[in-house]
CHARMM internal coordinates of N, CA and C (Angstrom, degrees):
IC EDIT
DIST 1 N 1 CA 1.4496
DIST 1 CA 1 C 1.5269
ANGL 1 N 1 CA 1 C 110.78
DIST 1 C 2 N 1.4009
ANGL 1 CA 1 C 2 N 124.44
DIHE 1 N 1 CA 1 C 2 N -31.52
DIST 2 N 2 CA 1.5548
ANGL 1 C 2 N 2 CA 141.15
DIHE 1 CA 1 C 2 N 2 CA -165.83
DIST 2 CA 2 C 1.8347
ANGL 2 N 2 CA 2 C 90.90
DIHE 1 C 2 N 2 CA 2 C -87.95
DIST 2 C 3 N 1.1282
ANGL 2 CA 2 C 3 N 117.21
DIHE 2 N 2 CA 2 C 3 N -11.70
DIST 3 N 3 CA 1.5189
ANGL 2 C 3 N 3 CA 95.92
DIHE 2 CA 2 C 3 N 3 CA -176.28
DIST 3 CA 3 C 1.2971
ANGL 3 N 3 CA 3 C 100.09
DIHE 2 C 3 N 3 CA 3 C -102.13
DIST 3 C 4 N 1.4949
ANGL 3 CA 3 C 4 N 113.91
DIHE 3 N 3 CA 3 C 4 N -40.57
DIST 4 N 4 CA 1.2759
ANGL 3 C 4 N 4 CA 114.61
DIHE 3 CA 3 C 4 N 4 CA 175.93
DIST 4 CA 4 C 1.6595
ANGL 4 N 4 CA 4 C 140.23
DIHE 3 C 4 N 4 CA 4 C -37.59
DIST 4 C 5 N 1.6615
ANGL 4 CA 4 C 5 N 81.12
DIHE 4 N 4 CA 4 C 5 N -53.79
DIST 5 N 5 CA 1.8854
ANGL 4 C 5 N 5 CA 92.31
DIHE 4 CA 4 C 5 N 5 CA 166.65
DIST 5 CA 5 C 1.7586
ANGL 5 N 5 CA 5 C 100.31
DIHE 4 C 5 N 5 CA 5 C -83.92
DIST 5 C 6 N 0.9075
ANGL 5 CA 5 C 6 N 127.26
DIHE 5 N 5 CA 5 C 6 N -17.02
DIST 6 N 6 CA 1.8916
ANGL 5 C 6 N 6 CA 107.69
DIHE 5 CA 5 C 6 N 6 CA 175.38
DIST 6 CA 6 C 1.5673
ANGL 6 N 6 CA 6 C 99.29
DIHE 5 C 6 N 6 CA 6 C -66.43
DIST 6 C 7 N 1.8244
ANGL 6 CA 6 C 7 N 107.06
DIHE 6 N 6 CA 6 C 7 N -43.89
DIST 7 N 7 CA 1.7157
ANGL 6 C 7 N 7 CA 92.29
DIHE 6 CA 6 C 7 N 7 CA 177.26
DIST 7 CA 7 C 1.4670
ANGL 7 N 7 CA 7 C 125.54
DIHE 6 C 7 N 7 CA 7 C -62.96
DIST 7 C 8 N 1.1130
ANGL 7 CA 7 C 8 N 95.64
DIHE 7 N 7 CA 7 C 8 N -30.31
DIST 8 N 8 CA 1.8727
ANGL 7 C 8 N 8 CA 99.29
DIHE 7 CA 7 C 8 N 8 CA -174.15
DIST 8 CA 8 C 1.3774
ANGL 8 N 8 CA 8 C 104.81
DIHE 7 C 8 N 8 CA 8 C -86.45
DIST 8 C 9 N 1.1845
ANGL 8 CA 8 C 9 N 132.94
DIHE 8 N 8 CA 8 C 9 N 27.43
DIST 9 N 9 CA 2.1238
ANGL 8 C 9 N 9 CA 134.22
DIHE 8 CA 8 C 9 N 9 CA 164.89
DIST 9 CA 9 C 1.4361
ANGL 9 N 9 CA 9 C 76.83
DIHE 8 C 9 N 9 CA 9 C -123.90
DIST 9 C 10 N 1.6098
ANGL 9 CA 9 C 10 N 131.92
DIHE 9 N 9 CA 9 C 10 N -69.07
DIST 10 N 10 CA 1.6014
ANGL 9 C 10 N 10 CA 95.47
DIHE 9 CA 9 C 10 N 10 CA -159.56
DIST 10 CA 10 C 1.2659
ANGL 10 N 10 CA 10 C 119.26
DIHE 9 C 10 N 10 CA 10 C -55.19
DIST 10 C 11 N 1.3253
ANGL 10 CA 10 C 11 N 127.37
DIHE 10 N 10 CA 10 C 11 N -40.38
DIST 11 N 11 CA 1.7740
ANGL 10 C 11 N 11 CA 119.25
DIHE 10 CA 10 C 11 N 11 CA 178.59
DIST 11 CA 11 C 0.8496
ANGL 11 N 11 CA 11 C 75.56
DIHE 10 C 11 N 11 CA 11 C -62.48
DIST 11 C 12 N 1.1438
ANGL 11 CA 11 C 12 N 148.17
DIHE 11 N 11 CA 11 C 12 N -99.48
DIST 12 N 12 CA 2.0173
ANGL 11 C 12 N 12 CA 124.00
DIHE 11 CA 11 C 12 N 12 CA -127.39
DIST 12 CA 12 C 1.8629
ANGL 12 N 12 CA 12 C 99.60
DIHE 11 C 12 N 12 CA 12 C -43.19
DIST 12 C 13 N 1.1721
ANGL 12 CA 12 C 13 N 106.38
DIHE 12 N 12 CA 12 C 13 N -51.42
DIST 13 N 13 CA 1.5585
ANGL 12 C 13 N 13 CA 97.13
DIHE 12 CA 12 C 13 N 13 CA -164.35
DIST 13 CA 13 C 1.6278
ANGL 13 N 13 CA 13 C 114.91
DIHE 12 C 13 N 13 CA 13 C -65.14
DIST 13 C 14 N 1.0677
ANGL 13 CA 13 C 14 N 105.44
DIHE 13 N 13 CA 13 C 14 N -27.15
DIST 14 N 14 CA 1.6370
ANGL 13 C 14 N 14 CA 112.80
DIHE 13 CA 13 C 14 N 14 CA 163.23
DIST 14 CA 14 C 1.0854
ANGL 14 N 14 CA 14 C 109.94
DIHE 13 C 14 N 14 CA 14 C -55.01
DIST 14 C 15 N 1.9592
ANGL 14 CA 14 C 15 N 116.22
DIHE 14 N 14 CA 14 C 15 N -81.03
DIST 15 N 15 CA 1.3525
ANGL 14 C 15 N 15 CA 120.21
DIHE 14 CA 14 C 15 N 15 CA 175.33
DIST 15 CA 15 C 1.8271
ANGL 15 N 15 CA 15 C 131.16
DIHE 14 C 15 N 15 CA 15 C -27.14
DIST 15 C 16 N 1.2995
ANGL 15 CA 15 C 16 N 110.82
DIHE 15 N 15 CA 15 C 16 N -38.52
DIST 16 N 16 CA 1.1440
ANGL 15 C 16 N 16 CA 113.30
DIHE 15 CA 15 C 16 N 16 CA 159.63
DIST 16 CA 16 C 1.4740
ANGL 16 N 16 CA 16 C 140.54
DIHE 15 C 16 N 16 CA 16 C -85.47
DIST 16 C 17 N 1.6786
ANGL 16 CA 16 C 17 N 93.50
DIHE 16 N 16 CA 16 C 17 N 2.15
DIST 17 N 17 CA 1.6086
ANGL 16 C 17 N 17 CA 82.33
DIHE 16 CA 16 C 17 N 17 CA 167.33
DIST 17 CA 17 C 1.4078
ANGL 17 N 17 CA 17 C 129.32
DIHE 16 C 17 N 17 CA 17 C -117.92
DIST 17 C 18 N 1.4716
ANGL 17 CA 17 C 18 N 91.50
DIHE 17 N 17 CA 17 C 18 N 22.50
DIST 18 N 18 CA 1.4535
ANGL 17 C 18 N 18 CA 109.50
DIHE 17 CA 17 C 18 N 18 CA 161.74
DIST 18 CA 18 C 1.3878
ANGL 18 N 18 CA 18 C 113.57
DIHE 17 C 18 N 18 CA 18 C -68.10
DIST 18 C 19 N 1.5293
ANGL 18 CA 18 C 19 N 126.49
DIHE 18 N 18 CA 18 C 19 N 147.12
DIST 19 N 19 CA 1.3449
ANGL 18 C 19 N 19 CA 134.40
DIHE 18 CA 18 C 19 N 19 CA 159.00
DIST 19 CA 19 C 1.3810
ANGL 19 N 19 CA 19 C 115.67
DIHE 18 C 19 N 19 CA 19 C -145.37
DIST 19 C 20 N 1.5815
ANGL 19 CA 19 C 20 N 113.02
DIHE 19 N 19 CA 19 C 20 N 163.64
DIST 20 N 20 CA 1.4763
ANGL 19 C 20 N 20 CA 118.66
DIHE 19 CA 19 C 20 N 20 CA -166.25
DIST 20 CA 20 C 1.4291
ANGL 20 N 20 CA 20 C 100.15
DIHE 19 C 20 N 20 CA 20 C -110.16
DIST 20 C 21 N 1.0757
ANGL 20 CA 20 C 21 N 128.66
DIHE 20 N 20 CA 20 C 21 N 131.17
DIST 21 N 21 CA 1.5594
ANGL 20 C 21 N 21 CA 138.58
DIHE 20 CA 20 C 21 N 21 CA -178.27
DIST 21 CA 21 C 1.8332
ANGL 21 N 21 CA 21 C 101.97
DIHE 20 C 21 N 21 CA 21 C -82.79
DIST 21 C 22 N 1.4220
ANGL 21 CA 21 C 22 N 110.79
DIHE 21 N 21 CA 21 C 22 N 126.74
DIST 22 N 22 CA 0.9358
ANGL 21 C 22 N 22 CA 98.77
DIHE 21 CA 21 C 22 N 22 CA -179.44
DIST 22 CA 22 C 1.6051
ANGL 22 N 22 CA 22 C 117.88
DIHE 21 C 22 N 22 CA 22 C -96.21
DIST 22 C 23 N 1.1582
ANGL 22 CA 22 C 23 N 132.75
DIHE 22 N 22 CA 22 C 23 N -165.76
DIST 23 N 23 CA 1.2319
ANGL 22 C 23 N 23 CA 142.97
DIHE 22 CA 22 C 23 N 23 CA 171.27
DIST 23 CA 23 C 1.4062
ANGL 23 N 23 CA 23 C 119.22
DIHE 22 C 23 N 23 CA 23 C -36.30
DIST 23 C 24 N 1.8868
ANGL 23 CA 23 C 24 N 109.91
DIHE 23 N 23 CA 23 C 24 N -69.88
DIST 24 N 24 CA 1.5849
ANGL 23 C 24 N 24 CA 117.11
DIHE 23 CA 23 C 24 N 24 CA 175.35
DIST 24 CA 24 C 1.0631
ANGL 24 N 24 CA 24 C 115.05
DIHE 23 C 24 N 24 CA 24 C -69.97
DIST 24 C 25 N 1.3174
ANGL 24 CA 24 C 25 N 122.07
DIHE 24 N 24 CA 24 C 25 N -21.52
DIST 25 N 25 CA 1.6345
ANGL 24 C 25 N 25 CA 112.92
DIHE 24 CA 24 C 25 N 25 CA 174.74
DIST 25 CA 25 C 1.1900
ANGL 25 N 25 CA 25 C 132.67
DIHE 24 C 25 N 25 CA 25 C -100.51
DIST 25 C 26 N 1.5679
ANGL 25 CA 25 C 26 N 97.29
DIHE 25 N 25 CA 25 C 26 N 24.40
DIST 26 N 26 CA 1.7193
ANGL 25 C 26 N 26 CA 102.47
DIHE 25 CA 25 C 26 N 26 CA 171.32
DIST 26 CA 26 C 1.8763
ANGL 26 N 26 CA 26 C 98.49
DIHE 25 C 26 N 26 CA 26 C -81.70
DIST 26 C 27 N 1.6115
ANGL 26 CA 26 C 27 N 113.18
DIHE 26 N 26 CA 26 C 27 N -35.91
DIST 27 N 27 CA 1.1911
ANGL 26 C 27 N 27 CA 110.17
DIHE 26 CA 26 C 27 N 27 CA -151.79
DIST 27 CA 27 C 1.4612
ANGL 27 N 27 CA 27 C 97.91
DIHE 26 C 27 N 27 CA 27 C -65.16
DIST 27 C 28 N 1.6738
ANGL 27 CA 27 C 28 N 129.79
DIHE 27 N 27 CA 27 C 28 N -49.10
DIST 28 N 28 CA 1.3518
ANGL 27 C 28 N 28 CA 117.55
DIHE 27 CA 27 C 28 N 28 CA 155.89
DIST 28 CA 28 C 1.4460
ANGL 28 N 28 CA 28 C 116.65
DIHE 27 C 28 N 28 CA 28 C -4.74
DIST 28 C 29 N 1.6462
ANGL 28 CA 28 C 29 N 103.94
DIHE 28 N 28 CA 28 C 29 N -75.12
DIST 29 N 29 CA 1.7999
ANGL 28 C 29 N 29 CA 107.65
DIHE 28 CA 28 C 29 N 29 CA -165.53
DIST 29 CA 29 C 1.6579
ANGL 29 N 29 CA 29 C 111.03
DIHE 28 C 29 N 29 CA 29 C -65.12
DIST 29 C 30 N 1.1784
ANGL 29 CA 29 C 30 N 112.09
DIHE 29 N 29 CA 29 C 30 N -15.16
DIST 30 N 30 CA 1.3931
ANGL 29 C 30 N 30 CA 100.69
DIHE 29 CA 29 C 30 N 30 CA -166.95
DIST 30 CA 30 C 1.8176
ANGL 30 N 30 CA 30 C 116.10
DIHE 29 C 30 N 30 CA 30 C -110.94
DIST 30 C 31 N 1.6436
ANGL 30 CA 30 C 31 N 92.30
DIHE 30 N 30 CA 30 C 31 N 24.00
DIST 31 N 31 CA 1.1893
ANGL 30 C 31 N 31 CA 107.24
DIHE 30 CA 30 C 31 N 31 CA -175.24
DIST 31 CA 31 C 1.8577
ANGL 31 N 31 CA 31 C 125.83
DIHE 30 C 31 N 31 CA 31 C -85.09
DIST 31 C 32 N 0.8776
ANGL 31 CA 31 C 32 N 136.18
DIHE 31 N 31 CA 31 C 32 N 119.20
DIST 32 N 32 CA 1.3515
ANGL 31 C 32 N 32 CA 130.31
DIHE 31 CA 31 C 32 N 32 CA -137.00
DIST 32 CA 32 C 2.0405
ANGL 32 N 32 CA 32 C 107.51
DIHE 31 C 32 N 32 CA 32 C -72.66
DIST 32 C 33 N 1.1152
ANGL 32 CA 32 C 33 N 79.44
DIHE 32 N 32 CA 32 C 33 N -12.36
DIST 33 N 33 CA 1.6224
ANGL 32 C 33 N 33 CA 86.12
DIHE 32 CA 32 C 33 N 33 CA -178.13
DIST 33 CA 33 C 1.9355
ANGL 33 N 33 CA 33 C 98.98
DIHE 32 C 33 N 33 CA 33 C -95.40
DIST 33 C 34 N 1.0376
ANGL 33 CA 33 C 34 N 113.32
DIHE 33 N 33 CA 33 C 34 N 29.36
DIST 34 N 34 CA 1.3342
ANGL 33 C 34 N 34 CA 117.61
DIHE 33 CA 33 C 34 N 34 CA -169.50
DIST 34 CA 34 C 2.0806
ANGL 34 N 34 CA 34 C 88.20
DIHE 33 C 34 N 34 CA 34 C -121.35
DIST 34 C 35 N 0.7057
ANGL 34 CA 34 C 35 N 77.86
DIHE 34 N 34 CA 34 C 35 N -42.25
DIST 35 N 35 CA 2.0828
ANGL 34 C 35 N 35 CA 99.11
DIHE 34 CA 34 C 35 N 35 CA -177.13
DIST 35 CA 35 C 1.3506
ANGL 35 N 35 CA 35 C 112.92
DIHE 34 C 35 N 35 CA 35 C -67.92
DIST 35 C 36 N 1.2467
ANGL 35 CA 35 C 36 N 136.14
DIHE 35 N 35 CA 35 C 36 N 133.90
DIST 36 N 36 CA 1.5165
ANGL 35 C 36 N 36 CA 121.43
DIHE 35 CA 35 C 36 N 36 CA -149.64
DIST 36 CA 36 C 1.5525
ANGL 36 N 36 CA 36 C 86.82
DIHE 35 C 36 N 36 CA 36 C -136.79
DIST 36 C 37 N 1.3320
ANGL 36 CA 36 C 37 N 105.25
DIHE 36 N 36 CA 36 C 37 N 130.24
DIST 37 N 37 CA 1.9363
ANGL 36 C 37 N 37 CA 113.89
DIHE 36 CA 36 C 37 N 37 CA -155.54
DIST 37 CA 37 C 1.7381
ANGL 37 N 37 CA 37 C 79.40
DIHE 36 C 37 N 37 CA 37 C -97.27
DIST 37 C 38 N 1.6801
ANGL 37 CA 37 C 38 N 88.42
DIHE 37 N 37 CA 37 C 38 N 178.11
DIST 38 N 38 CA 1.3063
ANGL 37 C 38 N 38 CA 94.43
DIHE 37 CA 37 C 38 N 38 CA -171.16
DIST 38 CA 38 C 1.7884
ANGL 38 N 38 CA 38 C 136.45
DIHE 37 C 38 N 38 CA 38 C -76.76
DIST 38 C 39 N 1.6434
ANGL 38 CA 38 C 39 N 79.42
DIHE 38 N 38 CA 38 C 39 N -21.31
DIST 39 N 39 CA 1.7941
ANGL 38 C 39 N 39 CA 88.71
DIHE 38 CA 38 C 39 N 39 CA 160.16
DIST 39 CA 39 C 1.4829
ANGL 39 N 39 CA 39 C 115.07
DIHE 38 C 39 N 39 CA 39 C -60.76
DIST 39 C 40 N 1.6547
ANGL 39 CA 39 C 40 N 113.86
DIHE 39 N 39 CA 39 C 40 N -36.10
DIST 40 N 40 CA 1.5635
ANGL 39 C 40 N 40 CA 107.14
DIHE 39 CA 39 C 40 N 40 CA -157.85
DIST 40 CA 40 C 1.7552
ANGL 40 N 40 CA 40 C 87.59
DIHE 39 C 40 N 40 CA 40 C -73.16
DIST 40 C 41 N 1.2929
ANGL 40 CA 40 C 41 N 100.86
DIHE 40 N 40 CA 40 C 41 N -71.82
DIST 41 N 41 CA 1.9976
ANGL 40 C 41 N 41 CA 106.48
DIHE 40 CA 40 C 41 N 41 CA 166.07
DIST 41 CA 41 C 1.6707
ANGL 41 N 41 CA 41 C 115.08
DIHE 40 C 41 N 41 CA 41 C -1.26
DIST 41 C 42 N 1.4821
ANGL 41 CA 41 C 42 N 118.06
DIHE 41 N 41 CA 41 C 42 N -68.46
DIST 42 N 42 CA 1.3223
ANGL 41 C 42 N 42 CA 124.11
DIHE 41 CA 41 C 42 N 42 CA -164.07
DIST 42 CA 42 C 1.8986
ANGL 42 N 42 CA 42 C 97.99
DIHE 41 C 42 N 42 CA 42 C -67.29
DIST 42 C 43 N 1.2267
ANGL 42 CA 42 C 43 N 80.57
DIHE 42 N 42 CA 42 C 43 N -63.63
DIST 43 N 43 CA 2.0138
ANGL 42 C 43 N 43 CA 84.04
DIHE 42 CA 42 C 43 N 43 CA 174.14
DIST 43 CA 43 C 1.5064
ANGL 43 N 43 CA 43 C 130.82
DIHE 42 C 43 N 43 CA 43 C -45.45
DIST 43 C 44 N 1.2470
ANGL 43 CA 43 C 44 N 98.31
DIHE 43 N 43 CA 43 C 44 N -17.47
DIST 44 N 44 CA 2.0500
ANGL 43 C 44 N 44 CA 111.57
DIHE 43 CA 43 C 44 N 44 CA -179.80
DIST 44 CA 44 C 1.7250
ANGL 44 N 44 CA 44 C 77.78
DIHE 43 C 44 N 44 CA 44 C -99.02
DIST 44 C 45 N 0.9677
ANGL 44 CA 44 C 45 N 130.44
DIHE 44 N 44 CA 44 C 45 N -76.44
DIST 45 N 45 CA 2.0483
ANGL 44 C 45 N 45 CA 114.50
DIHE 44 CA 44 C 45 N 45 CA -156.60
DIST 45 CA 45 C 1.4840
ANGL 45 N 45 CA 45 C 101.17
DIHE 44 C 45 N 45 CA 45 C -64.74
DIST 45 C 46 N 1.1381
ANGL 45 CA 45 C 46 N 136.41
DIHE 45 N 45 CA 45 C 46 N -31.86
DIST 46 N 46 CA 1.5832
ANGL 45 C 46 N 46 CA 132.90
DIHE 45 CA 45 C 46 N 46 CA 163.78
DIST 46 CA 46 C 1.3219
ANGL 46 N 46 CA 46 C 104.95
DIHE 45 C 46 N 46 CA 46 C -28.34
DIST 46 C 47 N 1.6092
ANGL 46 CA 46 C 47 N 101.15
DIHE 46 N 46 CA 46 C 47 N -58.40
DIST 47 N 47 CA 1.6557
ANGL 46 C 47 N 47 CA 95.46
DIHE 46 CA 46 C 47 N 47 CA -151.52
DIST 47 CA 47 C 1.4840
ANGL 47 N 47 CA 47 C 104.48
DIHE 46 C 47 N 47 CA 47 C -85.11
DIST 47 C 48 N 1.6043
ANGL 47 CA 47 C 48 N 100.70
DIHE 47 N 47 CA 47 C 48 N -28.46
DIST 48 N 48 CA 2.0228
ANGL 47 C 48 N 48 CA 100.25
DIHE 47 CA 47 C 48 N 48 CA 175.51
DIST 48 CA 48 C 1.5060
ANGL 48 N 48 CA 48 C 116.37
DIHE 47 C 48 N 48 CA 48 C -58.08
DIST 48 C 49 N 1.4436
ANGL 48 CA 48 C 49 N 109.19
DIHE 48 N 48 CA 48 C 49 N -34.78
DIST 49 N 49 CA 1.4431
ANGL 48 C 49 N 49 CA 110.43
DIHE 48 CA 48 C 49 N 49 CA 174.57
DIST 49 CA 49 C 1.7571
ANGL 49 N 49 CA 49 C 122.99
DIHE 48 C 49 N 49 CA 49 C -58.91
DIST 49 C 50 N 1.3614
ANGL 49 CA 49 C 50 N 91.66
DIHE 49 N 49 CA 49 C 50 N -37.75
DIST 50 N 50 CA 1.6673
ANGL 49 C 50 N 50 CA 111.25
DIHE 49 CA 49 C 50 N 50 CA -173.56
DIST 50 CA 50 C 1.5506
ANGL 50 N 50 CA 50 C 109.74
DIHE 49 C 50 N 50 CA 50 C -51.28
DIST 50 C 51 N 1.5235
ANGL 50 CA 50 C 51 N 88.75
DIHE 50 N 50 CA 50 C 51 N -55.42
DIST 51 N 51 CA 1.6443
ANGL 50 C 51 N 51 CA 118.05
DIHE 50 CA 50 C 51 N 51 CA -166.99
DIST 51 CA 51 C 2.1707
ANGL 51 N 51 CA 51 C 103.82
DIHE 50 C 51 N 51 CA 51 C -75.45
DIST 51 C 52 N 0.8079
ANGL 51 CA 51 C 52 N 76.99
DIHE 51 N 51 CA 51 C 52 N -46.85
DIST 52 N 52 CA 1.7972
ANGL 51 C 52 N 52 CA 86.09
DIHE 51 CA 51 C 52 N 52 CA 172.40
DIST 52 CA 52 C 1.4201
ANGL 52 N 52 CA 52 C 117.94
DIHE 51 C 52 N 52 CA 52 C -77.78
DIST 52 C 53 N 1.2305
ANGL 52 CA 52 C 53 N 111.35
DIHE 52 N 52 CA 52 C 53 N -45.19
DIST 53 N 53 CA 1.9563
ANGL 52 C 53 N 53 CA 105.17
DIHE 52 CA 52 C 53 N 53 CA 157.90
DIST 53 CA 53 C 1.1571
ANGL 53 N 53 CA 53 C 147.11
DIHE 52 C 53 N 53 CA 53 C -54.41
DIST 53 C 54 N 1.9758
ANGL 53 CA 53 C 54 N 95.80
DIHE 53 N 53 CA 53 C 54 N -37.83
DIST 54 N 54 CA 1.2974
ANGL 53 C 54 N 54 CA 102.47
DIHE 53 CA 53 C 54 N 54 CA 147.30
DIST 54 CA 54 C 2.1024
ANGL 54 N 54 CA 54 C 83.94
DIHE 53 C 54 N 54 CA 54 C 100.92
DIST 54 C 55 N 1.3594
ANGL 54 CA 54 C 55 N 118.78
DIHE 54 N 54 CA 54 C 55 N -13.74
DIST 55 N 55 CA 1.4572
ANGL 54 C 55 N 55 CA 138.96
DIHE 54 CA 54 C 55 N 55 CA 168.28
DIST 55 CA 55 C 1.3786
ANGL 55 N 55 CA 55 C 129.64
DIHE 54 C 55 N 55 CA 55 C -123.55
DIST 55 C 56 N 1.3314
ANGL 55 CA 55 C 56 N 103.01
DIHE 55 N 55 CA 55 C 56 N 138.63
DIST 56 N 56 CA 1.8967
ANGL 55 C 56 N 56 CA 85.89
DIHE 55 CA 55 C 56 N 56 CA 161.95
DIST 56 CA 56 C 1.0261
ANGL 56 N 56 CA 56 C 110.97
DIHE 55 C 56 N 56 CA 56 C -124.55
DIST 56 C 57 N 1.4126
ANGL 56 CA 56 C 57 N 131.02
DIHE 56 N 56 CA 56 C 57 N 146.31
DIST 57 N 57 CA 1.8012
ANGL 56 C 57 N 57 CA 140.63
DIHE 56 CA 56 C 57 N 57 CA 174.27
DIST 57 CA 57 C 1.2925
ANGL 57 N 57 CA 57 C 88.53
DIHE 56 C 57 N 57 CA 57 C -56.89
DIST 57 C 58 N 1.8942
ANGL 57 CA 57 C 58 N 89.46
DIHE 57 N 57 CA 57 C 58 N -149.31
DIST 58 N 58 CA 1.3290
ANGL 57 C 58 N 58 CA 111.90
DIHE 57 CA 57 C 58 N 58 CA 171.95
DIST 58 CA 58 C 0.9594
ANGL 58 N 58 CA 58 C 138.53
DIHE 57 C 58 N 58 CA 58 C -64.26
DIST 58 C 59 N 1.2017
ANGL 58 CA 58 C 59 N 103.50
DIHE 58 N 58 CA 58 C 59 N 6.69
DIST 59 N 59 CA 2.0981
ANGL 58 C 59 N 59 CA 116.12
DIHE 58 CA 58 C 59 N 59 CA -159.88
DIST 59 CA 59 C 1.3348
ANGL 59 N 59 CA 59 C 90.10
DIHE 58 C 59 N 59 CA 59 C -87.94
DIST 59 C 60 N 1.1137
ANGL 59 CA 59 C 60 N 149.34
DIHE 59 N 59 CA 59 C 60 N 30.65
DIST 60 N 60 CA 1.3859
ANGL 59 C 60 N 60 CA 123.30
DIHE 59 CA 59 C 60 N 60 CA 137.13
DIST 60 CA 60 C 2.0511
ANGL 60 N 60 CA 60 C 96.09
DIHE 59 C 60 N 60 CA 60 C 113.86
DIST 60 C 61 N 1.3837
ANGL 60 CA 60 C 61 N 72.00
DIHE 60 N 60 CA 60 C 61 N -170.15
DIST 61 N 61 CA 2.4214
ANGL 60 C 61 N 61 CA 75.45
DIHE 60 CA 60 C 61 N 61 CA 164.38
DIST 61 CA 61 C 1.4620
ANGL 61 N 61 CA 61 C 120.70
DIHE 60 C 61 N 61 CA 61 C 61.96
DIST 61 C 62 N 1.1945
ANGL 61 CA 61 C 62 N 127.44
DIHE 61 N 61 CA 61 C 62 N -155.79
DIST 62 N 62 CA 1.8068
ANGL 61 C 62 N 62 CA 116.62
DIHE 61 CA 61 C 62 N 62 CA -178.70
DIST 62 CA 62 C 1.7275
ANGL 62 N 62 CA 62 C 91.41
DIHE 61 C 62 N 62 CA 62 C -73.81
DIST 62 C 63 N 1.5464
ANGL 62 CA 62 C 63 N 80.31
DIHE 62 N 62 CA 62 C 63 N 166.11
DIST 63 N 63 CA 1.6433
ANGL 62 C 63 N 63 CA 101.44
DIHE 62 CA 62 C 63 N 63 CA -173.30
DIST 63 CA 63 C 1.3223
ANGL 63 N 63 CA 63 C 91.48
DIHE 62 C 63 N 63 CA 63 C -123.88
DIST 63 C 64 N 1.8043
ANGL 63 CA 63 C 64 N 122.08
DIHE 63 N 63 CA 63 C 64 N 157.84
DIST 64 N 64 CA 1.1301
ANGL 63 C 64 N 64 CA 97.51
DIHE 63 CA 63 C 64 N 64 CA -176.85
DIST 64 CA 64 C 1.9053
ANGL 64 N 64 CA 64 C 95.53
DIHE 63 C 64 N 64 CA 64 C 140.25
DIST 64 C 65 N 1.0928
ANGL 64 CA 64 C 65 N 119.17
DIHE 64 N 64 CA 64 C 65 N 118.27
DIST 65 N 65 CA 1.2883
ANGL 64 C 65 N 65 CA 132.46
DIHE 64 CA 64 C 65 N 65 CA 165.04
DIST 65 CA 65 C 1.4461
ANGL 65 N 65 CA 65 C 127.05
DIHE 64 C 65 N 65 CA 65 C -56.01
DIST 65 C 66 N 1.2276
ANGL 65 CA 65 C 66 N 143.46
DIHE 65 N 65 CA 65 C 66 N 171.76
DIST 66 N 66 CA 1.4110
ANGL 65 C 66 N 66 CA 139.49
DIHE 65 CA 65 C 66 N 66 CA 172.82
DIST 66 CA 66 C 1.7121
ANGL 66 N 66 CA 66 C 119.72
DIHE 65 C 66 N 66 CA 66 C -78.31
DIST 66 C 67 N 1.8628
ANGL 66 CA 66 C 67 N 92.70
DIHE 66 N 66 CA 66 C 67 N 2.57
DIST 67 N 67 CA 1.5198
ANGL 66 C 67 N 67 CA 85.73
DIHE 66 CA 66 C 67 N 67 CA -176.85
DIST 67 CA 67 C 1.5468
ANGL 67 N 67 CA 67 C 82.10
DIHE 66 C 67 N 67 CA 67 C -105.32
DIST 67 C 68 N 1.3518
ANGL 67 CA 67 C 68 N 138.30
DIHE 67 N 67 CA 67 C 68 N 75.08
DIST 68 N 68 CA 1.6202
ANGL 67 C 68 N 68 CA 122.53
DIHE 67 CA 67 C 68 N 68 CA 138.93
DIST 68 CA 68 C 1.4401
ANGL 68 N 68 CA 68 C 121.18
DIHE 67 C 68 N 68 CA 68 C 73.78
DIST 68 C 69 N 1.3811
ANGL 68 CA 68 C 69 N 109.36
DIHE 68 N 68 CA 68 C 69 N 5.38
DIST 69 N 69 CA 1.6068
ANGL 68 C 69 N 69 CA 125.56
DIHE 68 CA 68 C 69 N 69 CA -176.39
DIST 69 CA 69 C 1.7126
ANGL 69 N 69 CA 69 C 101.77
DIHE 68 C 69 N 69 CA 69 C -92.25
DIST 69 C 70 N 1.2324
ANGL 69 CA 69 C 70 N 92.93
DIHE 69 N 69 CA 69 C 70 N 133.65
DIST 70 N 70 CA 1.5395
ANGL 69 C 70 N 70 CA 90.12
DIHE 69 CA 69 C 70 N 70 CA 177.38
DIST 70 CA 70 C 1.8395
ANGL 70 N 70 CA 70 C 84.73
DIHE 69 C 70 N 70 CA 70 C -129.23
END
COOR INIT
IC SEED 1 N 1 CA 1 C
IC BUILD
């Protein structure tokens, strides 16, 4: 009975988080400043790497090991 209703809230919670894009708001999405070129790209995983490594190479920015040394 406990699996049953866990299945029947996730489809609902699925089912509802679908949506239909309408007409005017594609032009929003398909707007080029919406699109992230490859400089902006390299510069967002640069910094996730930095921040998630806990180091940065040569690329510039704090210096500094994962033990808290700057």
């Amino acid at each position: 009975m406990k699996i049953k209703i866990c299945m029947t809230l996730l489809l609902l919670i699925i089912l509802t988080s679908c949506a239909t894009v309408k007409g005017y708001e594609k032009v929003n999405l398909s707007d080029p400043d919406m699109e992230l070129s490859d400089r902006k790209e390299n510069k967002f995983e640069t910094s996730f790497q930095i921040y998630r490594e806990g180091a940065s190479g040569a690329n510039g920015g704090k210096t500094g090991g994962g033990c808290g040394c700057n």
